[in-house]
BABA-88690 format. One record per residue (C-alpha): x, y, z; residue number from 1. Coordinates in Angstrom, 2 decimals. Layout:
// residues N
        u        v        w    n
        X        Y        Z  NUM
...
***
This chain:
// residues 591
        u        v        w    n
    19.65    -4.11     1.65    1
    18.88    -4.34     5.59    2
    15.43    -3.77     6.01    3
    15.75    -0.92     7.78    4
    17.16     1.40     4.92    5
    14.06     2.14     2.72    6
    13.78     1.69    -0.90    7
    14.41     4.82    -2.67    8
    11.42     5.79    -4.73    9
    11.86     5.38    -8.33   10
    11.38     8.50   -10.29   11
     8.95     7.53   -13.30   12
     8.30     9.96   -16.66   13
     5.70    10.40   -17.90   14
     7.04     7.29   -20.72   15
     7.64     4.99   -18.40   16
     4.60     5.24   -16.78   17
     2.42     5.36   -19.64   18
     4.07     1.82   -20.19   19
     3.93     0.62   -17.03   20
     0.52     1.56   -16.89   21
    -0.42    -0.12   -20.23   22
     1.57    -3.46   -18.94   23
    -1.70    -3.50   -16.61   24
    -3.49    -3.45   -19.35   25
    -1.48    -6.59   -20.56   26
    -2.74    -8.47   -17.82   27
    -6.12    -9.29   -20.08   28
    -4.82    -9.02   -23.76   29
    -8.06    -9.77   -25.56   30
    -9.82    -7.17   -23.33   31
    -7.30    -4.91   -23.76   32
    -6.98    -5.34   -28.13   33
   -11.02    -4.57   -28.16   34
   -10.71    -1.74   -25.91   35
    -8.10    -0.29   -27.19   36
    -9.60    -1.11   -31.31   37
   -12.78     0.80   -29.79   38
   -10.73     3.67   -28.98   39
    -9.25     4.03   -32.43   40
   -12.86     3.25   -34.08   41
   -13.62     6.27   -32.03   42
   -11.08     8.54   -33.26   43
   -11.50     7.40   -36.58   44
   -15.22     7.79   -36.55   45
   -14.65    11.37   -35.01   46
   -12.87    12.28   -38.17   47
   -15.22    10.84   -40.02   48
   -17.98    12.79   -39.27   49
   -15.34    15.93   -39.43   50
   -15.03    15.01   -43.00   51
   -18.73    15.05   -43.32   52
   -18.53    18.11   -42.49   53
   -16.23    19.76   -44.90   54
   -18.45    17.63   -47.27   55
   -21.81    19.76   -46.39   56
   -19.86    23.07   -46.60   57
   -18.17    22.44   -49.69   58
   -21.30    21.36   -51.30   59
   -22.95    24.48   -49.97   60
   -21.14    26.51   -52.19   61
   -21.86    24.93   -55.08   62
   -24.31    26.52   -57.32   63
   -26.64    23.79   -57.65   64
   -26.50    21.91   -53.89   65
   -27.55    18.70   -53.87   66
   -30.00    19.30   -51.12   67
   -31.34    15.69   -50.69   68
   -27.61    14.40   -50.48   69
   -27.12    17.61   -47.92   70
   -30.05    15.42   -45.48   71
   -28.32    12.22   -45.92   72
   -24.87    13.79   -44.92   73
   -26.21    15.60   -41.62   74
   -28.02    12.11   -40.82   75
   -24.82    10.26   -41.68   76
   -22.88    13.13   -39.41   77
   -25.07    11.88   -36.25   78
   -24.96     8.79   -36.99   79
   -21.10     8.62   -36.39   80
   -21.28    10.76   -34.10   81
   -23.37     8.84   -31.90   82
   -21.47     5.53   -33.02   83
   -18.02     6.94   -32.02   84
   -19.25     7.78   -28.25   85
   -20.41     4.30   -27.94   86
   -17.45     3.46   -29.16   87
   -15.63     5.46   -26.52   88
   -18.14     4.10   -23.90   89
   -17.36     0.46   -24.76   90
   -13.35     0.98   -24.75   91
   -14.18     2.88   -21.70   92
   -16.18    -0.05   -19.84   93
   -13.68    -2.76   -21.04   94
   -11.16    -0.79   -19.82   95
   -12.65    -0.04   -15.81   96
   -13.37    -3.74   -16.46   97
    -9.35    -4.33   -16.32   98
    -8.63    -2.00   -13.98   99
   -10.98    -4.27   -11.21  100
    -8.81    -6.69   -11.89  101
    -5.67    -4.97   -11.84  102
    -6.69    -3.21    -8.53  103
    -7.26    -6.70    -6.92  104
    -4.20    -8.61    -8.09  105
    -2.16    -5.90    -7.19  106
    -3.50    -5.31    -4.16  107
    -3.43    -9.21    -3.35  108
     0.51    -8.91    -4.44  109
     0.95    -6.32    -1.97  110
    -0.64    -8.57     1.09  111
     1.40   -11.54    -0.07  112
     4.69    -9.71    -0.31  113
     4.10    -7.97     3.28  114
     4.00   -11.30     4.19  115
     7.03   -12.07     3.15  116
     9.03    -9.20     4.06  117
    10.83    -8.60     7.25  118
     8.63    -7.43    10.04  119
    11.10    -4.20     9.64  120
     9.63    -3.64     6.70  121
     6.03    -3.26     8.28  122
     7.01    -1.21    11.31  123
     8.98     1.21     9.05  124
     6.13     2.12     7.19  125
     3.54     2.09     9.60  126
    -0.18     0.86     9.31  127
    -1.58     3.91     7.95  128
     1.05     4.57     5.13  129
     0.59     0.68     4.63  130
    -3.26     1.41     4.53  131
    -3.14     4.47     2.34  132
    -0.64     2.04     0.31  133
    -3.15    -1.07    -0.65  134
    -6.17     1.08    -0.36  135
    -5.82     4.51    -1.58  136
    -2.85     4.22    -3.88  137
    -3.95     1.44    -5.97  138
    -7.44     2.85    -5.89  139
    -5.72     5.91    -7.24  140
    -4.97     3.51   -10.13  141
    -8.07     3.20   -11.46  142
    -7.28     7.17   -13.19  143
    -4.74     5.24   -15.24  144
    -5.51     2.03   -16.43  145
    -9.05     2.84   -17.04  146
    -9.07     6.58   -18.15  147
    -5.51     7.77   -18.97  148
    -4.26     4.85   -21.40  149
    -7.73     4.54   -23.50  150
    -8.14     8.29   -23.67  151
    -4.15     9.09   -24.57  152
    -4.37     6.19   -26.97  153
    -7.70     7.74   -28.56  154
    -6.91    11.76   -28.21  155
    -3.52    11.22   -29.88  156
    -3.97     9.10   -32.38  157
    -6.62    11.20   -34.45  158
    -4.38    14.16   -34.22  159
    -1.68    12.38   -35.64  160
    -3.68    11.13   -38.24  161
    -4.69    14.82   -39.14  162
    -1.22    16.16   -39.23  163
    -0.07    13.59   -41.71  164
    -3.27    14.39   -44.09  165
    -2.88    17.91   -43.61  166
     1.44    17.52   -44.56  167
     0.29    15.42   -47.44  168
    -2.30    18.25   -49.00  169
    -0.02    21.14   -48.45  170
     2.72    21.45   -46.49  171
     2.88    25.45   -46.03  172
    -0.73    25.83   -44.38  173
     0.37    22.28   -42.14  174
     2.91    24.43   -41.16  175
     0.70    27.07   -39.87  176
    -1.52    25.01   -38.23  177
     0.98    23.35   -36.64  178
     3.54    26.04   -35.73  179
     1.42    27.31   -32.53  180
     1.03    24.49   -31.52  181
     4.64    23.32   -31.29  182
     5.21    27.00   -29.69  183
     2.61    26.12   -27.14  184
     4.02    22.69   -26.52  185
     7.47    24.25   -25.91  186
     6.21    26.86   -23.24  187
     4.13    24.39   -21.44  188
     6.85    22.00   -21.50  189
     8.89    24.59   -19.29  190
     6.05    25.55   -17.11  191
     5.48    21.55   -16.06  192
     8.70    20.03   -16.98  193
     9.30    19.17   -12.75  194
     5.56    18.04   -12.67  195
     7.06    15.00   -10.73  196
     8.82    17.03    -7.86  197
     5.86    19.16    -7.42  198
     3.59    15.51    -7.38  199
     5.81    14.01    -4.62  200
     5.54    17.28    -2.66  201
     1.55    17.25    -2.83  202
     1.52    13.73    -1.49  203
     3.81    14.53     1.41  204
     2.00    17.49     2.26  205
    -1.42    15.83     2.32  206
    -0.33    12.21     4.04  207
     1.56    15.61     6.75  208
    -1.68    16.68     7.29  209
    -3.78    13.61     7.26  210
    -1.50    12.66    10.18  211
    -1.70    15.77    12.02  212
    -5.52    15.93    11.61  213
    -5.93    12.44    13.16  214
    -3.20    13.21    15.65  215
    -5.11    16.27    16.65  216
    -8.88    14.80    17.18  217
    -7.64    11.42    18.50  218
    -5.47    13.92    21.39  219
    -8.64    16.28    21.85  220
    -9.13    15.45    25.73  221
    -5.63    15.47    26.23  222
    -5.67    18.98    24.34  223
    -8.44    20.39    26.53  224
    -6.63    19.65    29.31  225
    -2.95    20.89    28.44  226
    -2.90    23.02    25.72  227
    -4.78    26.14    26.75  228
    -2.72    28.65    24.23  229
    -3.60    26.86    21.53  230
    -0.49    25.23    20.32  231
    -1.39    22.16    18.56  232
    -3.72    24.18    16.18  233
    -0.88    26.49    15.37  234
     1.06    23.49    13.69  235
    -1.77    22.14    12.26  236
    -2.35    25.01    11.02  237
     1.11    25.38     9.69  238
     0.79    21.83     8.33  239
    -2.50    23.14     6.46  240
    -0.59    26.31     4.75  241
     2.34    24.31     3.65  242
    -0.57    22.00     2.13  243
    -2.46    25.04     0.70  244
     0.97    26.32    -0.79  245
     1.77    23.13    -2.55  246
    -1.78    23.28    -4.06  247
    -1.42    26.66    -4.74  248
     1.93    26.12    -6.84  249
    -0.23    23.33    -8.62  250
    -2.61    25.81    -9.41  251
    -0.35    28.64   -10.71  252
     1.15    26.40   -13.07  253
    -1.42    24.56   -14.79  254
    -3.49    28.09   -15.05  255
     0.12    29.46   -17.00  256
    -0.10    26.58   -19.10  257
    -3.53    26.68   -19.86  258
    -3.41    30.19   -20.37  259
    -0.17    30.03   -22.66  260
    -1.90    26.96   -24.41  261
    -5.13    28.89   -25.30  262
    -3.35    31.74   -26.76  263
    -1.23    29.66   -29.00  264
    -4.18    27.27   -30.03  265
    -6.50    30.35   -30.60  266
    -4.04    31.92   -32.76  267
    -3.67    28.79   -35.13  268
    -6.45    30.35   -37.16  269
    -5.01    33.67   -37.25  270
    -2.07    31.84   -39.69  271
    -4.22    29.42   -41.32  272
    -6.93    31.42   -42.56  273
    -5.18    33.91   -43.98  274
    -2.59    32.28   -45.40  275
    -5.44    29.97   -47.29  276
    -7.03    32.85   -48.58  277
    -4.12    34.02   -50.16  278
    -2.71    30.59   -51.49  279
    -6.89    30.42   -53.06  280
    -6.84    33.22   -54.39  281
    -2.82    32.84   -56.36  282
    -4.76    29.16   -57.54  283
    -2.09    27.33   -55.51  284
    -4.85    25.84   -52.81  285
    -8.35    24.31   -53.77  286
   -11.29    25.43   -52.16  287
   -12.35    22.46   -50.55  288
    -8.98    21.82   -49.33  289
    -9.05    25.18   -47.69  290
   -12.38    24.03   -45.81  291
   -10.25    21.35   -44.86  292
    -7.97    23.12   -43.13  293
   -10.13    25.78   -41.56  294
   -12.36    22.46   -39.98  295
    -9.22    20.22   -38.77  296
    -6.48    22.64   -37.76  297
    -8.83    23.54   -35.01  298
    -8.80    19.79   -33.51  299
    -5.15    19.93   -33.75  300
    -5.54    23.01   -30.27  301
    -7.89    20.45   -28.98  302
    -4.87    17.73   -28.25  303
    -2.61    20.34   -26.98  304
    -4.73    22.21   -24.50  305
    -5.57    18.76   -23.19  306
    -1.98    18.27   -22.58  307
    -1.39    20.08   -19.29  308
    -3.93    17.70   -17.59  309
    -3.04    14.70   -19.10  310
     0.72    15.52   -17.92  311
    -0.40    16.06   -14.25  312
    -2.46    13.40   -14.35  313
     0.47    11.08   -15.82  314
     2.95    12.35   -12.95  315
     0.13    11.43   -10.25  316
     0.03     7.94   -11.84  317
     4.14     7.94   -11.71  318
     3.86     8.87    -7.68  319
     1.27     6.13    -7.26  320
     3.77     3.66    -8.90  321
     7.17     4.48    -7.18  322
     5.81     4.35    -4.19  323
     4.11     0.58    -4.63  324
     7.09    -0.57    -6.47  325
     9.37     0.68    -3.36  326
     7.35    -1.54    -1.34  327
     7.18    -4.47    -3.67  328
    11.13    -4.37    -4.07  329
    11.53    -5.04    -0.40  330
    13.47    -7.74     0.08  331
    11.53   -10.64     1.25  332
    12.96   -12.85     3.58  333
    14.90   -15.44     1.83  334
    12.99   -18.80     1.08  335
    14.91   -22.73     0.82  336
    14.63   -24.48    -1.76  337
    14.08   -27.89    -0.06  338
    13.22   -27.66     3.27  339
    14.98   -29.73     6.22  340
    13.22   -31.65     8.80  341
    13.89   -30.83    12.51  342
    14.96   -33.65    14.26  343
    13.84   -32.61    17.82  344
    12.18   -29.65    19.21  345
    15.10   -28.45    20.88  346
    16.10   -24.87    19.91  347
    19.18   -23.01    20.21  348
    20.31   -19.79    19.92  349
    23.86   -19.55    18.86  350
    26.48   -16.77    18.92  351
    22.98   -14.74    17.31  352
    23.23   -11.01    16.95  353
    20.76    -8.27    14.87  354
    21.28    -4.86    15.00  355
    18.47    -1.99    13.61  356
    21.06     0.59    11.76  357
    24.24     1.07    13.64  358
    22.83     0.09    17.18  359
    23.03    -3.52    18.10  360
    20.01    -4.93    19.88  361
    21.28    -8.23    20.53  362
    24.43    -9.17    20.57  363
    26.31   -12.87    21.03  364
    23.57   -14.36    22.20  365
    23.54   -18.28    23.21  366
    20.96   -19.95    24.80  367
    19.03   -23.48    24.44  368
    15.33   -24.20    24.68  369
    15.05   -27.80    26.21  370
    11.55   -29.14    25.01  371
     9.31   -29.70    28.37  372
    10.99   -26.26    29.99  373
     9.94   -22.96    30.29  374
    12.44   -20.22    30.03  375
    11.33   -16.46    30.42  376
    13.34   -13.62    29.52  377
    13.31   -10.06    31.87  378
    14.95    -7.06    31.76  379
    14.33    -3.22    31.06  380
    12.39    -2.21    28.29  381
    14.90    -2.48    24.91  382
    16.88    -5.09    26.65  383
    16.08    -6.92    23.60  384
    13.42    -9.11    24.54  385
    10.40    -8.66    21.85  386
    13.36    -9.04    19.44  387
    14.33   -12.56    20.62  388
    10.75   -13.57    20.31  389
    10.63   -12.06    17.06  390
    13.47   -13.94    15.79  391
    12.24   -17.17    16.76  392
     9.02   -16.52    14.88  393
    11.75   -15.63    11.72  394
     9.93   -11.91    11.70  395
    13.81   -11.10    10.61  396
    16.43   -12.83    10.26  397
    19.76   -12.38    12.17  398
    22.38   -10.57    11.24  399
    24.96   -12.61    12.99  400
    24.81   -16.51    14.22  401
    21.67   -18.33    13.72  402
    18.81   -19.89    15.46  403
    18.15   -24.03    14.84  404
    15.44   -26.03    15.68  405
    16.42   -29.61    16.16  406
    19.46   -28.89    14.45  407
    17.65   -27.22    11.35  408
    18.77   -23.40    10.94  409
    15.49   -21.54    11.05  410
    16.59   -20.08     7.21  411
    16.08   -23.72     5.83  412
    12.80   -24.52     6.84  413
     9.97   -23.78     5.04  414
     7.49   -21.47     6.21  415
     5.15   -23.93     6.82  416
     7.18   -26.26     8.30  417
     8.30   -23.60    11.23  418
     4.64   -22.04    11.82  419
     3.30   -25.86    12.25  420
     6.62   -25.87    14.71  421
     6.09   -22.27    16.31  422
     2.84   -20.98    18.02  423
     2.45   -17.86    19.74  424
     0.08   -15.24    22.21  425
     1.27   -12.08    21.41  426
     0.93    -9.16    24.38  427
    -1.54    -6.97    21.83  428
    -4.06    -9.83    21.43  429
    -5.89    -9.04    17.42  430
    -8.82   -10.34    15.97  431
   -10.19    -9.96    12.71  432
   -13.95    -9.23    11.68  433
   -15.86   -12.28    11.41  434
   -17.10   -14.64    13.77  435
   -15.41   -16.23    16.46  436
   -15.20   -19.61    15.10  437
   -13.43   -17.64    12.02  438
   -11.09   -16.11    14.31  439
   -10.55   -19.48    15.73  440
   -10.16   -21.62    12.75  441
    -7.20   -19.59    11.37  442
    -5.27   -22.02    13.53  443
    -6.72   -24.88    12.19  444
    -9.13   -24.46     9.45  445
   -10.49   -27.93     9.58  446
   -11.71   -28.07    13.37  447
   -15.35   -28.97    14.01  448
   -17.30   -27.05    16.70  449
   -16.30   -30.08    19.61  450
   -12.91   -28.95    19.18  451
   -13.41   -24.83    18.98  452
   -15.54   -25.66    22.32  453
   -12.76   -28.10    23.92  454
   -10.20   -25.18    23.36  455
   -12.04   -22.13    24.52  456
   -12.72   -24.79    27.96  457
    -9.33   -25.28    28.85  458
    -8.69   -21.21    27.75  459
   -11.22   -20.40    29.94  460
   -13.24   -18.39    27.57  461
   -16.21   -21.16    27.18  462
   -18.60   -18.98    30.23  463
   -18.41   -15.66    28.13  464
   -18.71   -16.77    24.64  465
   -21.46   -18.33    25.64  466
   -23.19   -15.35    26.70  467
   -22.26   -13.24    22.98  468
   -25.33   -13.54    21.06  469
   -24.74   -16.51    18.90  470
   -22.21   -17.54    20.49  471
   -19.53   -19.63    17.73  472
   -21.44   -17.46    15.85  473
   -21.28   -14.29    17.38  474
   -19.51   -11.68    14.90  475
   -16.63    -9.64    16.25  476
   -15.91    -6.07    15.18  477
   -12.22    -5.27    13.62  478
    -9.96    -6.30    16.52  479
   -12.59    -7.66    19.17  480
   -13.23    -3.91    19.81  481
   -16.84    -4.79    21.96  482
   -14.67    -7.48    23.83  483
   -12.52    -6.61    26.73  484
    -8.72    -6.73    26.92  485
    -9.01   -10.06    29.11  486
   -11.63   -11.81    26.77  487
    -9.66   -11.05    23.61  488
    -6.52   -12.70    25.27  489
    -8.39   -16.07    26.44  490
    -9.70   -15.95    22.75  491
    -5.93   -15.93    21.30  492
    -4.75   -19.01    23.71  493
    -7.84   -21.05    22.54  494
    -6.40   -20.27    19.05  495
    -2.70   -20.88    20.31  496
    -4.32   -24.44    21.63  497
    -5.76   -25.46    18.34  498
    -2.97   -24.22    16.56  499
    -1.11   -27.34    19.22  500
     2.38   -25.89    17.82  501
     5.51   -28.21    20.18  502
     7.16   -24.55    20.73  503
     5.44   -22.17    22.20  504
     6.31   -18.02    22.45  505
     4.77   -16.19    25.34  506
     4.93   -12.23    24.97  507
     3.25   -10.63    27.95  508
     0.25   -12.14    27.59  509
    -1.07   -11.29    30.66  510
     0.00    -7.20    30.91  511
    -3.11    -5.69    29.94  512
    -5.36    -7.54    32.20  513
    -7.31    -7.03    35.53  514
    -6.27    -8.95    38.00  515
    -9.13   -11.58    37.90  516
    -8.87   -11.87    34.03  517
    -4.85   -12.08    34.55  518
    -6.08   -15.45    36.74  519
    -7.71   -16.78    34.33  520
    -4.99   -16.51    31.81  521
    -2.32   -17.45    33.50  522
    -4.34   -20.68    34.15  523
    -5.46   -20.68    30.35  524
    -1.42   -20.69    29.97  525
    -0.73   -23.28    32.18  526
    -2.78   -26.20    30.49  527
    -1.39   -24.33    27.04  528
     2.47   -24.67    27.93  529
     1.97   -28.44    29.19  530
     4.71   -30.42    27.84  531
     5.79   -27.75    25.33  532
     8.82   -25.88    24.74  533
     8.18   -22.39    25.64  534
     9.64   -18.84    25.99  535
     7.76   -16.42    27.70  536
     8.66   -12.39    28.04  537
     7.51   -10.94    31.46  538
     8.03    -7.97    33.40  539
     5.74    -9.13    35.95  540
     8.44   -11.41    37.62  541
     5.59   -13.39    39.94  542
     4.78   -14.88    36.77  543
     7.53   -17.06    36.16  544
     9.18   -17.92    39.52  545
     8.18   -21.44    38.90  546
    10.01   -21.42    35.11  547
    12.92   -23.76    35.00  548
    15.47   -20.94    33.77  549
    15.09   -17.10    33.97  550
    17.08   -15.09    31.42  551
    17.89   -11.40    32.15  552
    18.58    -9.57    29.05  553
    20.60    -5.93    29.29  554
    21.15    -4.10    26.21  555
    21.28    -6.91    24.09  556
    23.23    -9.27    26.00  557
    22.48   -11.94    28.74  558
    24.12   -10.67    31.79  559
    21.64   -13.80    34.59  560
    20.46   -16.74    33.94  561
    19.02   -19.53    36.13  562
    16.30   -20.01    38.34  563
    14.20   -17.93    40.77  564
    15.86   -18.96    43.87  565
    19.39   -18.95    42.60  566
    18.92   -15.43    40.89  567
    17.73   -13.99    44.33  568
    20.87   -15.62    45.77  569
    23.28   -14.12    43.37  570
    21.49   -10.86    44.61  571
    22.18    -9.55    40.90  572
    20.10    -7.46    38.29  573
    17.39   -10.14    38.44  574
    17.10    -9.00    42.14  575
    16.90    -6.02    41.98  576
    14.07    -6.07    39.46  577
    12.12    -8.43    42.05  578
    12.92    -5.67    45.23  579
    11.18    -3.22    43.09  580
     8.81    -5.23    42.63  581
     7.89    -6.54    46.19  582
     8.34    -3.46    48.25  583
     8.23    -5.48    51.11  584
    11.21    -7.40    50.92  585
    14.07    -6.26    52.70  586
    16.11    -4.03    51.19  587
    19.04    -5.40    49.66  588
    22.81    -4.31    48.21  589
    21.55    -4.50    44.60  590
    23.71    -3.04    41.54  591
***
């Protein structure tokens, strides 16, 4: 499947993801057996005390009471009842106890398989659905392992358990306790039976409006500025209503099925009471079976007008799982099984083509990186440039031809062995929260503070990290967000240097800097590109007129190559793109 083309959800039942759910549960079996053994003592313990019950009332009637006995039973009756919530409580406990664990392992499958998955992947999702995706959704997942499974397992089982006693006393008032409730179970079963449709809607609704809301105050200056009749809040205010009438549908059908639920449990009595009057009275039913009845039939309602929520609940949990189980069916990018050695560090690009649905954005592309050379690629935006890059970095892999490294197709290397091979300063510099020797040291983990110091001197970030407040020390928000564009940059080529990859990938470093920061990098990436191989994108063609071949890239294909000088000459594309660039130049004949 091309990485473009999205997994189609899978649509879970409520079965499957009851079972999928207690799989998680799996994970830890002994924790799992106890919790799951403390559920059942908890139903059990619940009858128990039920049957204590029917004891006191039974003995009540009697004509002689055993009143002592009588205090023993209602101490007996809080005793279990007391025991079977701690029960619950400890099944309960074990049972959030798995679902930390399950939260982090899944969410530490998730990271690993983004990593692993075409960069496609990532941009077709985008960082907030991938965000709501490790964050929110397998938060969400807490509900199920932790509350749903336990309390299913323990609601349902005592029920059960009833019903079968109940059959085995006397089957005709079993019947009547029973018969509204399978009535009530059939209606609700109609009013929820799409329970998954209406799910999937609610979560497309909300992550509509989450977007639109953060669209809309992220755009407020631009709004006060443009939209003076108020169009913007008109659709999010038609986002909101769509929102409100996917809630309200939610709404209107659990309140039917609670409403049809109540009816039918509240009339089980209506059967069973008289019809165990009149079987006591013929001699055909015994009195304390009657109490029986008239105390258990009652719990049997209980299950079913719990049903409605446990069935929403259950189709939330089956969202939450298609939805991380499309993304962990991704295809990851495929992985040899004994990785070849490059030879050299030459790299070529031969007959290489990739294409994002139907449109190709490169096509029969050949080129060859000579180690010591610099070759930088130009042309319009969505010449194809980026995507090059990209494919050198094995972000994707091609779709036609291949890309080798001394010889050694890109596809049978090991990760490893291309990122030691492969170094890169990306145009939209990133660094994470932590210090800067943390940001530094994902390069090279093992580099003492001589060397973090050595790299940012010849990056020419030493001055101004010296002046953060701790300096190697100093912490860094998400993304360097106190740091300017410039000073983020210089910090990314002192972690290219100590990363010392032989091939190195240039992408616009310099774009989003002033001009006396863009100085200092492009001196930063001169000591950095010493005796590498390295490909650099640039639309800022002053850049590179000293690279030993220019590429010009035009909807996928290479339509110039060569040098500055003879580019001008050919008075192509290439030249063109300069002319615009230096106004000053005389005006030329250029396509």
């Amino acid at each position: 499947m091309s990485a473009d083309a999205p997994n189609a959800p899978v649509a879970y039942t409520l079965a499957n993801t009851f079972i999928q759910l207690a799989g998680y549960l799996r994970t830890q079996p002994l924790a799992m057996t106890v919790s799951i053994a403390l559920g059942l003592i908890a139903a059990l313990l619940g009858l128990a005390w039920q049957l204590g019950v029917v004891w006191l009332i039974v003995t009540a009637w009697e004509p002689t009471p055993d009143m002592a006995g009588m205090g023993w039973a209602v101490a007996g009756i809080a005793g279990l009842v007391v025991a079977g919530r701690l029960a619950f409580l400890g099944s309960t406990a074990l049972s959030h106890k798995i679902a930390v664990d399950v939260q982090r392992d899944l969410r530490l499958a998730l990271a690993a398989h983004l990593a692993q998955v075409p960069m496609a992947v990532s941009e077709r999702y985008g960082a907030s659905a991938l965000r709501r995706l490790v964050l929110d959704d397998v938060e969400s997942l807490e509900d199920g392992v932790a509350h749903l499974v336990p309390e299913a397992s323990a609601n349902f089982t005592a029920p059960l358990i009833v019903l079968v006693v109940l059959f085995a006393l006397d089957w005709r008032m079993a019947l009547a306790a029973a018969l509204p409730i399978l009535l009530g179970f059939a209606a609700m079963r109609m009013m929820t039976g799409n329970s998954a449709d209406i799910t999937r809607a609610y979560y497309e609704r909300s992550a509509e409006m989450a977007a639109r809301a953060t669209e809309y105050a992220a755009g407020l200056p631009t709004l006060r500025l443009f939209d003076g009749d108020g169009r913007s809040l008109l659709r999010f205010r038609a986002v909101s209503e769509r929102y409100l009438a996917v809630i309200g549908d939610w709404v209107r059908r659990v309140l039917l099925a609670s409403a049809v639920l109540q009816v039918c449990v509240g009339s089980g009595l209506l059967l069973v009471l008289p019809l165990g009057l009149w079987l006591t009275a013929r001699g055909d039913l015994a009195v304390p079976h009657l109490v029986i009845f008239l105390v258990f039939a009652p719990s049997l309602g209980g299950l079913i007008t719990r049903l409605p929520n446990f069935v929403f609940r259950f189709a939330q949990q089956g969202e939450v799982l298609s939805r991380i189980d499309a993304l962990l069916a991704e295809p990851p990018l495929s992985r040899a099984l004994s990785s070849e050695r490059p030879s050299d560090r030459t790299v070529r690009f031969e007959g290489l083509g990739f294409r994002r649905g139907e449109r190709m954005v490169l096509d029969q592309i050949d080129l060859v990186l000579e180690p010591g050379t610099v070759t930088a690629l130009v042309g319009a935006s969505g010449a194809g440039k980026t995507t090059l890059a990209n494919l050198l970095m094995r972000f994707h892999d091609p779709h036609q031809g291949r890309i080798t490294i001394g010889g050694v197709d890109l596809r049978a290397m090991a990760p490893e062995t291309l990122y030691s091979l492969v170094g890169t300063v990306p145009q939209h510099s990133w660094l994470f929260s932590g210090t800067v020797a943390e940001n530094l040291r994902l390069a090279a983990p093992q580099s003492g503070a001589s060397a973090l110091l050595e790299a940012l001197a010849e990056a020419r970030a030493e001055s101004f990290v010296a002046r953060l407040p701790g300096g190697l020390e100093a912490r860094l928000d998400r993304g360097g967000a106190a740091l300017s564009g410039g000073e983020r940059q210089r910090l990314c080529v002192a972690r290219a240097l100590l990363h010392d990859a032989p091939i190195l990938v240039l992408d616009e470093a310099t774009a989003a800097a002033d001009p006396i920061n863009e100085r200092e990098i492009q001196r930063a990436l001169g000591s950095l590109a010493r005796g590498r191989t390295v490909l650099v994108i640039a639309h800022r063609l002053a850049s590179i007129i000293d690279a030993d071949r220019i590429v010009v890239l035009d909807q996928g294909r290479i339509i110039e190559r060569g040098n500055h000088r003879t580019l001008l000459a050919k008075r192509g594309r290439y030249a063109h793109f300069w002319a615009l660039q230096n106004p000053t130049m005389p005006d030329g004949d250029f396509p």
